[in-house]
C-alpha positions in Angstrom: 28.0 -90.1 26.0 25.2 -90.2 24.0 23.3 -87.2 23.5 19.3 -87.0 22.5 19.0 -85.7 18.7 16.1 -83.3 19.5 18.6 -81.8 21.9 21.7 -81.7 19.4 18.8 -79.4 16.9 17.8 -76.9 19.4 21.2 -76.4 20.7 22.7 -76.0 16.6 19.6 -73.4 16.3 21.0 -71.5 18.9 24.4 -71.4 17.7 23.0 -69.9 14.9 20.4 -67.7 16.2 21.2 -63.9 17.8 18.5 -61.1 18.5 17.3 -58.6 15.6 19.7 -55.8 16.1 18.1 -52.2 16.3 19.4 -48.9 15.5 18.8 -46.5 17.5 16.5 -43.7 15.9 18.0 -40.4 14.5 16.4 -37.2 15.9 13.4 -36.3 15.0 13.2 -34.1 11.6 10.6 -31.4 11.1 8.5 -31.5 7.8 5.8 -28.6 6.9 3.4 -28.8 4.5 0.8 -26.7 2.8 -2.7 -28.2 2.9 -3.5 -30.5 -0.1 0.1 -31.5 -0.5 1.6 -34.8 -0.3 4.2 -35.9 2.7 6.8 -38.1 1.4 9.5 -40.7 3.2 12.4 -42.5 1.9 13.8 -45.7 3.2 17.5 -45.5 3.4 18.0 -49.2 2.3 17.3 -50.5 -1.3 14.7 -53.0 -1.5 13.7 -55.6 -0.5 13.1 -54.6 3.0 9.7 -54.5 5.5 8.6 -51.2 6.0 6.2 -50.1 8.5 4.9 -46.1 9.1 2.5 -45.5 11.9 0.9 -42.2 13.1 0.4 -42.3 16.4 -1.6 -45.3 17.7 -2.5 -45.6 14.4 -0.8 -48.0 11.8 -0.7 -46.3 8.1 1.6 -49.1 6.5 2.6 -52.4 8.1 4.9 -54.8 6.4 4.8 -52.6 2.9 0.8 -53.4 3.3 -1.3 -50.0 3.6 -4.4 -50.0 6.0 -7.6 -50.0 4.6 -7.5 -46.2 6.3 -5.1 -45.0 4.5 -5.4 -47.2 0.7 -7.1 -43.9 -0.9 -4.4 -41.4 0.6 -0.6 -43.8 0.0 1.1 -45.4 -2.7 4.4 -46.2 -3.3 7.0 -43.9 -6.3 8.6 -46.5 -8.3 11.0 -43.6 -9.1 12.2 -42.0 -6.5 11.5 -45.1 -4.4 9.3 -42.9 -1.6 6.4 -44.4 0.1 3.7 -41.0 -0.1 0.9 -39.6 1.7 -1.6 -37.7 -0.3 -4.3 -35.0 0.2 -3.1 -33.9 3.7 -5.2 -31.8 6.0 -4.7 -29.6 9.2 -5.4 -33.4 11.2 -2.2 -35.3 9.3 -0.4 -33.0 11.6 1.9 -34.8 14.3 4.5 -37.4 14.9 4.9 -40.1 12.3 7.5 -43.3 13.2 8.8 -44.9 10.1 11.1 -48.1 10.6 12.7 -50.0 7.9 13.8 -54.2 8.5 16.3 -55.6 6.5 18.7 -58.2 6.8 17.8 -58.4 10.8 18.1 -54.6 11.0 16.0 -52.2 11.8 16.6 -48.8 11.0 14.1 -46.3 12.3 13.3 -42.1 12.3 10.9 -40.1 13.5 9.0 -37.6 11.7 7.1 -34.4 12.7 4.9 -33.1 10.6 3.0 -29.6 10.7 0.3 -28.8 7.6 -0.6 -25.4 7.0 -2.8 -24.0 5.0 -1.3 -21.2 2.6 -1.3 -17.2 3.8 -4.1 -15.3 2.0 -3.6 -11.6 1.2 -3.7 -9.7 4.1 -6.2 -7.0 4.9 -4.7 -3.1 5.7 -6.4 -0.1 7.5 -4.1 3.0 6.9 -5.5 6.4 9.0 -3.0 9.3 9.2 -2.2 11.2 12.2 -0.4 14.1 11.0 0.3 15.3 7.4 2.3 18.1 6.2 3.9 17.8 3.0 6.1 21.0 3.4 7.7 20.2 6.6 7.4 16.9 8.6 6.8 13.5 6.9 3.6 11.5 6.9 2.9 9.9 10.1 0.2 7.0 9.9 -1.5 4.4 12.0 -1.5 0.5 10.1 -3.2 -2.4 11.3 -2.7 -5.2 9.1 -4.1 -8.4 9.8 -4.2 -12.2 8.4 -7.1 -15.0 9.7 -7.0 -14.0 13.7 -3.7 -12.4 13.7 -3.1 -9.1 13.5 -0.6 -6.4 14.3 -0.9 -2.5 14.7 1.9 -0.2 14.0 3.3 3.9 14.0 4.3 4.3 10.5 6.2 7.2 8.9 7.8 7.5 5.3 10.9 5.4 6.7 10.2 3.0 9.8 7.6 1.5 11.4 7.3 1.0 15.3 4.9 -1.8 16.5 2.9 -0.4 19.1 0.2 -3.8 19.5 -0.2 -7.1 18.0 -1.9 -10.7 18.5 0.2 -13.4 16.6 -1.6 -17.0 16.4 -0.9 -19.1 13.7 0.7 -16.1 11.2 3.6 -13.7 11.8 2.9 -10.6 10.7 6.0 -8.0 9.7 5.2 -4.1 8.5 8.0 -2.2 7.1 7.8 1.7 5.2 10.0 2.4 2.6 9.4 4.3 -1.0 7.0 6.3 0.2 4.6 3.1 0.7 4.1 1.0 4.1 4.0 -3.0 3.2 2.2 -5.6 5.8 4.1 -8.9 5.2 2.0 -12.5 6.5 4.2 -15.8 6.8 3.6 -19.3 8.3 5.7 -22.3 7.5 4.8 -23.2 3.9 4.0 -19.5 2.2 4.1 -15.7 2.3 1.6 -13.1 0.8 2.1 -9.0 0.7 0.1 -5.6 0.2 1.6 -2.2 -0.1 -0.4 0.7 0.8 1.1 4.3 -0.3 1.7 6.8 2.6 -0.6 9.7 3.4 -3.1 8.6 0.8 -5.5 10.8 3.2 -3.9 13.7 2.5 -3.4 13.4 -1.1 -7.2 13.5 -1.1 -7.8 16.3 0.8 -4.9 17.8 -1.4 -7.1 17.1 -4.7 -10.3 18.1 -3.3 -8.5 21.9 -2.8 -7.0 22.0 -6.3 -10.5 21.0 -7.7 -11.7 24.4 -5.3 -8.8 26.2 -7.0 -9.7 24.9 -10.8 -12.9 25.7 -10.0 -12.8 29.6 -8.7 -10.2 29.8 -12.3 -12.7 28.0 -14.3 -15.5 31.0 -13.0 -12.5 34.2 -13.3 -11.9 32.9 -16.9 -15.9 33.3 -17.7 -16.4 36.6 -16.1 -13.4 37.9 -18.4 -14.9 36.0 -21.2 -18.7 37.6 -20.6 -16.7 41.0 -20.1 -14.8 40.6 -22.9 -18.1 40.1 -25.1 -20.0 43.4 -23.2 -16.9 45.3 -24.2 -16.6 44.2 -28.4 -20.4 44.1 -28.5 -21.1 48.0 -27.3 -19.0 49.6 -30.2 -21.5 47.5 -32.3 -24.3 49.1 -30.8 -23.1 52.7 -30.8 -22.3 52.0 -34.2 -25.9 51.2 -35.3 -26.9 54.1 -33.2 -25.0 56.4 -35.4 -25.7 54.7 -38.8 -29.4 55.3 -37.9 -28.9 59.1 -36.6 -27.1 59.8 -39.7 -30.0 58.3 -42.2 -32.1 60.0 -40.4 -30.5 63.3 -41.1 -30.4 62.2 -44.7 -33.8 61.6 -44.8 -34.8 64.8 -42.9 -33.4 67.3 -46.0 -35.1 65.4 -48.4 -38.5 65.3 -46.8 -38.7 69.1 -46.2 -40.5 71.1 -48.3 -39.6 73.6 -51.0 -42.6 76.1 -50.0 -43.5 77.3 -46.7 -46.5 75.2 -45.2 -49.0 77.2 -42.7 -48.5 77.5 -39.1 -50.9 74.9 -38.4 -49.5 72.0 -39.2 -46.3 71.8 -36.2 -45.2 68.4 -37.4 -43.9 69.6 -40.9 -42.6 73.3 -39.2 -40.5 71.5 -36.9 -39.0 69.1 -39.5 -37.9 72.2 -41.2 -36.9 73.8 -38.3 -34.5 71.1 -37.5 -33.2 71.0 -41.0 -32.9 74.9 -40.6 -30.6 74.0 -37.4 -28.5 71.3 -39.3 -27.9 74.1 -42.0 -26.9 76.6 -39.4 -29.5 79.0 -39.9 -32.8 78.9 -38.1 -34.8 81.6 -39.6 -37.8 83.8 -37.6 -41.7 83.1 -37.9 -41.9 86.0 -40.1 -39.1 85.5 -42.8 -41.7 82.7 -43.8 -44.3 84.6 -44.5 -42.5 87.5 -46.8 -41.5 85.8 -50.5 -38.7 87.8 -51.0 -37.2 86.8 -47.3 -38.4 83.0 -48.1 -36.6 82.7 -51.6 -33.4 84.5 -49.7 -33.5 82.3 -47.3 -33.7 79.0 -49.5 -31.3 80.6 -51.6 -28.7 80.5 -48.3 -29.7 77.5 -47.2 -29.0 74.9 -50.1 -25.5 75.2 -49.8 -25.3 74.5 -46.3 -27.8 71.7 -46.6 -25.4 70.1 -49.2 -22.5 70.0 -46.7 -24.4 68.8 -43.8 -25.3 66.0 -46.7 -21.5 65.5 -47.8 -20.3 65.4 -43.5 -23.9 62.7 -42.6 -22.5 60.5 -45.7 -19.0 60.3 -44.8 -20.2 59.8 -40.9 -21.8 56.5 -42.1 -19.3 55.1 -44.1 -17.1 55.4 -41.1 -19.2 52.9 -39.2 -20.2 51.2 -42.2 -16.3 50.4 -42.9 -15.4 48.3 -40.0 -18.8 46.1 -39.6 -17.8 45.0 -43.0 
């Protein structure tokens, strides 16, 4: 039997020829990523191969060729052998099919990806409800919050009890301990802090009494100073007092006169008359007039004028003493 050649070809092809055979894909694995990152993928087979990535209905690499789309973004490490997407925003986020042909294989995997941008500091509002250092701990009201998230809790030096919160894209965690309440942010690809210490309220109100107390001690201490003063001052003052009494009764036996003056001039009599007092005698009108009483009389009073001298001196060099 003689069989047509044409026919003999196609049926050696087919001897020869079976379908590509496909693996079926793993489960899908979950990648997150902070914003401005890169998202990398290894094939599982060493080169050469045919490698194709697509993101949705969208086709990043086809037969190791990158779309014009994506040439800017992709490029392939010569290293660690990983084809890489660059520069990734909030809208890289989703599904991403990567399949790898080789040796009339096909191995594929799927991809989720979720970008993130990273947690900034959050933002903390502490108000206190009770305070009383003596007795009962602190009890305070913390809302901490991150973007549009944000949870408000019952705090005391120890625990915190949530009593509200609106969680969107960050979870939100606040914990007391160490006499200091801490509001915790997280997403997927980071986690930022802040610590606030408890009953920072009342420690102000505490500081703004002591100040009150400095000051009514700061205004005691003055008075006693400005008393103080009043009280070492007034000796001083006596004490010139009596310095000047006592030259003036120096100055008194010295300006009287040896000889009676007349009647008529009462500014001179009564200068004598004083120093007659001093002497302890203060003699009549009419012992001035007689001679004989008037040279008596000076005769009795020049010893007594010498003492009242002697006691005046020593008075002012008992004052003089300690002003020196």
């Amino acid at each position: 039997m003689n069989m047509d050649p044409s026919l003999l070809k196609i049926l050696l092809l087919l001897s020869f020829w079976s379908p590509t055979e496909e693996e079926k894909p793993t489960a899908t694995q979950q990648h997150y990523q902070r914003k401005n990152s890169s998202f990398c993928l290894q094939a599982a087979e060493s080169p050469p191969y045919a490698l194709s990535l697509t993101f949705g209905q969208n086709s990043v690499i086809y037969s190791n060729i990158t779309s014009q789309a994506y040439q800017h973004r992709v490029d392939y490490n010569q290293t660690t052998k990983k084809w890489c997407l660059h520069q990734l925003s909030e809208t890289d986020s989703g599904t991403y099919h990567f399949n790898v042909y080789k040796n009339d294989k096909v191995n594929m995997s799927n991809h989720k990806l979720l970008v993130e941008e990273a947690v900034p500091r959050p933002v903390i509002q502490v108000s206190a409800l009770r305070s009383n250092l003596s007795a009962e701990p602190c009890t305070i009201t913390v809302n901490c919050s991150v973007w549009e998230s944000w949870v408000s809790s019952v705090c005391n030096e120890s625990v915190c009890q949530t009593s509200d919160r609106s969680l969107k894209t960050v979870n939100i965690t606040v914990l007391a301990g160490n006499r200091s309440v801490i509001c915790i942010g997280r997403n997927y690809v980071s986690t930022s802090n802040i610590s606030e210490a408890i009953c920072v309220i009342h420690r102000h109100e505490t500081s703004e009494e002591l100040s009150y107390v400095l000051l009514l001690l700061l205004l005691a201490i003055l008075s006693l100073l400005c008393a103080a003063i009043l009280c070492i001052g007034t000796p001083g003052v006596f004490r010139r007092s009596s310095q000047r009494k006592c030259q003036e009764l120096l100055r008194s036996p010295a300006e009287s006169p040896t000889r009676p003056t007349s009647p008529r001039s009462p500014t001179r009599t009564s200068v004598r008359q004083r120093a007659d007092r001093i002497a302890g005698w203060a003699p009549s009108t009419s012992r001035w007039t007689d001679p004989k009483r008037l040279r008596a009389a000076q005769g009795l009073r020049k010893p007594r004028i010498m003492e009242t001298l002697k006691l005046c001196t020593a008075c002012c060099k008992k004052f003089e003493t300690p002003a020196s």
